[in-house]
C-alpha positions as CSV (number, residue, x, y, z in Angstrom):
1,X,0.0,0.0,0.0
2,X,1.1,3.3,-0.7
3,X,1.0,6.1,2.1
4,X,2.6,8.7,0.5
5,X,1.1,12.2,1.4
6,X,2.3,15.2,-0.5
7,X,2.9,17.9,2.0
8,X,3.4,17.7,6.2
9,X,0.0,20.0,5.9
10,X,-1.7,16.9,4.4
11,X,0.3,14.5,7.0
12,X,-1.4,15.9,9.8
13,X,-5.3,15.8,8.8
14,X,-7.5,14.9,11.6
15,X,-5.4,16.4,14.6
16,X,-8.3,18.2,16.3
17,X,-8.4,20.1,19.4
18,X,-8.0,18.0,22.8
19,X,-5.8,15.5,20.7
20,X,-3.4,13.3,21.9
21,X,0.4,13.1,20.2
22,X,3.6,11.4,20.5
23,X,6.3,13.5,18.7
24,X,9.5,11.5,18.3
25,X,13.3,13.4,19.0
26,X,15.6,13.6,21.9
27,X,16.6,17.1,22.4
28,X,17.0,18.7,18.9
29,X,17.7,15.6,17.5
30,X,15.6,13.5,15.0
31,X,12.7,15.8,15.5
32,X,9.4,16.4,12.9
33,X,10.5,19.9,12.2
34,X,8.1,20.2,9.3
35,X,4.8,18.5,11.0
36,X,5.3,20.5,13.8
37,X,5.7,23.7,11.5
38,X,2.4,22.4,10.4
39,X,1.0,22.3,13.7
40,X,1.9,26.0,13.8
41,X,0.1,27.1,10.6
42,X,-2.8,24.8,11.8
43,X,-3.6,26.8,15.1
44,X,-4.6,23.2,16.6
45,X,-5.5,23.8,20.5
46,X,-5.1,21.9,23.7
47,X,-2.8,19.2,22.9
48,X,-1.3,16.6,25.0
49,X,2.1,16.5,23.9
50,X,4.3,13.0,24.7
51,X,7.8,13.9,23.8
52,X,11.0,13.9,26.0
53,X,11.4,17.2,26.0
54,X,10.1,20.5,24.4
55,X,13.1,21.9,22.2
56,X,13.9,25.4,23.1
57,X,12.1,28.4,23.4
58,X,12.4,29.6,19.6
59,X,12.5,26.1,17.9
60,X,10.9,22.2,18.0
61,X,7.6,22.4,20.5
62,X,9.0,25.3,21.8
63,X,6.9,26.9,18.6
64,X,3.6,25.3,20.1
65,X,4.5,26.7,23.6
66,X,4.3,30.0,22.3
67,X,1.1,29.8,20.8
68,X,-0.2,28.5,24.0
69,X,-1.3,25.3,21.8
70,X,-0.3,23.2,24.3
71,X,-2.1,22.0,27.0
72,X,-0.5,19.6,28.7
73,X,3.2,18.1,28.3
74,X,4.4,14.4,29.5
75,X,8.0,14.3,29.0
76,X,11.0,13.7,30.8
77,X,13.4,17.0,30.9
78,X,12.4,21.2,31.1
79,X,15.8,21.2,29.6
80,X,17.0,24.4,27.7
81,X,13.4,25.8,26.9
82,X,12.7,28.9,29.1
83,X,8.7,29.4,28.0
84,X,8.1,26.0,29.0
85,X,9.7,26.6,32.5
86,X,7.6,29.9,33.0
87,X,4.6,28.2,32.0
88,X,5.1,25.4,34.1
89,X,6.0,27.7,37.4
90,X,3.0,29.9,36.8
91,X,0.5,26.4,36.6
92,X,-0.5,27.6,32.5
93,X,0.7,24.1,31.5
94,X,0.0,21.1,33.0
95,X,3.6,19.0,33.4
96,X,4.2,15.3,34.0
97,X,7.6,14.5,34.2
98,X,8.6,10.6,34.4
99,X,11.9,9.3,34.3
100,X,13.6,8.7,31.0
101,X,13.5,5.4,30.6
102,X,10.1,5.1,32.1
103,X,9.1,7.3,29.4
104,X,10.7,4.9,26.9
105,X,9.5,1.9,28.1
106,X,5.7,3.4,28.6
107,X,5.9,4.0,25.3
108,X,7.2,0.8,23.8
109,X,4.5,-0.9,26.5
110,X,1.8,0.9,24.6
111,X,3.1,0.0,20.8
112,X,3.3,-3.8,22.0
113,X,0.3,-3.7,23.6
114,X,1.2,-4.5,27.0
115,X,-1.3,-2.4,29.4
116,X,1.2,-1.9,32.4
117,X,4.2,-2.8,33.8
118,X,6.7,-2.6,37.2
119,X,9.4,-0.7,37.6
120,X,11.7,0.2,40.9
121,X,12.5,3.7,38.9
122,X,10.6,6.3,41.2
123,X,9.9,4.2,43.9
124,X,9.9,6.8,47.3
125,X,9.9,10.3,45.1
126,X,6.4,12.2,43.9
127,X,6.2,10.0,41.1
128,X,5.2,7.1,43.2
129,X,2.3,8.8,44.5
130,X,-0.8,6.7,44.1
131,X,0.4,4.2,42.5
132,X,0.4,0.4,43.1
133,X,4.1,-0.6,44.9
134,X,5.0,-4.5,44.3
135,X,7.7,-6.0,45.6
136,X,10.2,-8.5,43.4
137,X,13.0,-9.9,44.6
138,X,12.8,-7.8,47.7
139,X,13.1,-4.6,45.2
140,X,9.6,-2.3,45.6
141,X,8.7,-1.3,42.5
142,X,6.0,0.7,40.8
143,X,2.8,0.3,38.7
144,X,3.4,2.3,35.6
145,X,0.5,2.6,32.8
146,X,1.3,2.0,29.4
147,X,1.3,5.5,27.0
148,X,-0.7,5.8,23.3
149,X,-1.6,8.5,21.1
150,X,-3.8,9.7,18.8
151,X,-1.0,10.2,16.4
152,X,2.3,9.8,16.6
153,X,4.6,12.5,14.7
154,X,8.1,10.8,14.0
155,X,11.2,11.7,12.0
156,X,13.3,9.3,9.8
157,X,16.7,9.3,7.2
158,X,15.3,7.4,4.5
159,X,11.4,5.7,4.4
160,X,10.0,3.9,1.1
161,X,6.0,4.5,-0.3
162,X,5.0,1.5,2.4
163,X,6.6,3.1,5.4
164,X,9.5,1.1,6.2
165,X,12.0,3.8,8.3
166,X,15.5,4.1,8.7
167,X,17.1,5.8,10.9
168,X,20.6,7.8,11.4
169,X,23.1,7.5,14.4
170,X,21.5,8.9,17.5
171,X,18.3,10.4,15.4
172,X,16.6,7.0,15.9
173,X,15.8,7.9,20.0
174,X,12.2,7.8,20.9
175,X,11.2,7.6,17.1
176,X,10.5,4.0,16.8
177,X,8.9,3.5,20.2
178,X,6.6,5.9,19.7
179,X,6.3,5.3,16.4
180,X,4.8,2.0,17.5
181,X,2.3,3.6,20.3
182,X,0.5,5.8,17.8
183,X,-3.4,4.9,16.5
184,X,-1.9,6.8,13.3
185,X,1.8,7.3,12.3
186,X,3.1,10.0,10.5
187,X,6.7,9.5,10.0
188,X,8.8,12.5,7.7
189,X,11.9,12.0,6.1
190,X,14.9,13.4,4.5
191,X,15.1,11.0,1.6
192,X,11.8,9.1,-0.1
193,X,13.2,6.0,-1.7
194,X,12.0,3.9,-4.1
195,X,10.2,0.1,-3.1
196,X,13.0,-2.5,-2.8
197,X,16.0,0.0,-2.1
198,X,15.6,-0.5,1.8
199,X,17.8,-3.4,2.5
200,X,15.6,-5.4,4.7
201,X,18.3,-6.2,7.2
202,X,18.9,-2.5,7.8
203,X,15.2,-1.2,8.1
204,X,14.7,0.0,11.6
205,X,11.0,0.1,12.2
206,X,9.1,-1.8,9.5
207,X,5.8,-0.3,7.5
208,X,2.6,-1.7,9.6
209,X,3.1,0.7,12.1
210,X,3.4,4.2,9.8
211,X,0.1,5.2,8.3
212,X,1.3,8.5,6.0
213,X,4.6,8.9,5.4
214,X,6.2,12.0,3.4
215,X,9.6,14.2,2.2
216,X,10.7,16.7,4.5
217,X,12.3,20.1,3.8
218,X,14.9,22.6,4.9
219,X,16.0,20.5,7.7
220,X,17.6,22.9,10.1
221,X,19.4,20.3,12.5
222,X,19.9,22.3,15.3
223,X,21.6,21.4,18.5
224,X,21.1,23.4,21.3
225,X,24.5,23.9,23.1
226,X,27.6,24.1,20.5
227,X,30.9,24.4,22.5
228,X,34.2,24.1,21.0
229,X,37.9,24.0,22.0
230,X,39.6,27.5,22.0
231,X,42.0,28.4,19.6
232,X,45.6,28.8,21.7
């Protein structure tokens, strides 16, 4: 089947107000610049964003922040994004942090449809509170719920008309996991290949779980700290 979409405008049809998204990246890295662009030009309201972080003020979901599009953020670092820190201090957004790899593993528990799962990551901090506490191998650990979406907004290397995904070095982060989690994948990507160039050994996240899949533009790359050595 081929999910090609022409345009990251025509990727994210059917994101509605209230809506519910995954969007793939660690940092600044291996992020849906252009559906989150879209997002922008869409004026979509009260989103739940799952994402690790929320780029920085100026860049990433820092561009929903701004437009107070964003309703609630589950994620695992503030990081280097000053709007999402003032909005969190002053209660405009509603904030669920949860440890990294919790995060991770919540969503790769929702893309395998697993419903819940224990972990000792948490156990006696806020996070804990009100959830069920097991104990394994004389270890307490806690009930964590699985995480979905509504869609999931992911960003890829390469990617074929059926939605097979590579991705590059460290780009690959969250992408595939929540890739996985979303009821409909929409996975952007630098170079649109044709069927049978994907070695099948190297594809990272096979097609079944993208639903639209497109070519991205004027890729930015950012990081968001650049330090190097001094000249002496």
């Amino acid at each position: 089947m081929n999910k090609i979409v022409a345009s990251s405008d025509k990727a994210i049809e059917g994101i509605l107000d209230g809506m519910t998204i995954m969007v793939g990246g660690f940092g600044l890295c291996g992020i849906p610049e252009n559906c989150i662009a879209a997002l922008v030009r869409k004026g979509v309201k009260g989103l739940t964003c799952i994402s690790n972080n929320a780029g920085v003020d100026d860049f990433g979901l820092g561009l929903l922040l701004q437009q107070k599009q964003i309703k609630k953020m589950i994620s695992s670092y503030v990081g280097e994004n000053e709007e999402f820190e003032r909005q969190m201090l002053s209660g405009e957004l509603e904030v669920d942090l949860i440890p990294q790899g919790s995060l991770a593993e919540r969503c790769r528990a929702g893309g395998a449809g697993i419903p819940a799962f224990f972990t000792p990551a948490g156990y006696g901090t806020e996070i804990a509170e009100g959830k069920e506490v097991r104990a394994y191998n004389g270890k307490p650990h806690i009930l964590e719920k699985a995480l979905t979406a509504d869609f999931a907004l992911v960003k890829a290397w390469k990617g074929d008309p059926y939605g097979n995904l590579v991705f590059k070095g460290t780009a690959r982060n969250f992408n595939p996991v929540m890739a996985m989690a979303g009821k409909i994948t929409v996975a952007e990507v630098e170079e649109l290949v044709e069927p049978g160039e994907l070695d099948p050994n190297f594809i990272h996240l096979p097609g079944v779980f993208v639903q639209r899949i497109y070519q991205g533009s004027h890729y930015e790359k950012r990081i968001e700290q650049r330090t190097v050595r001094s000249k002496n």
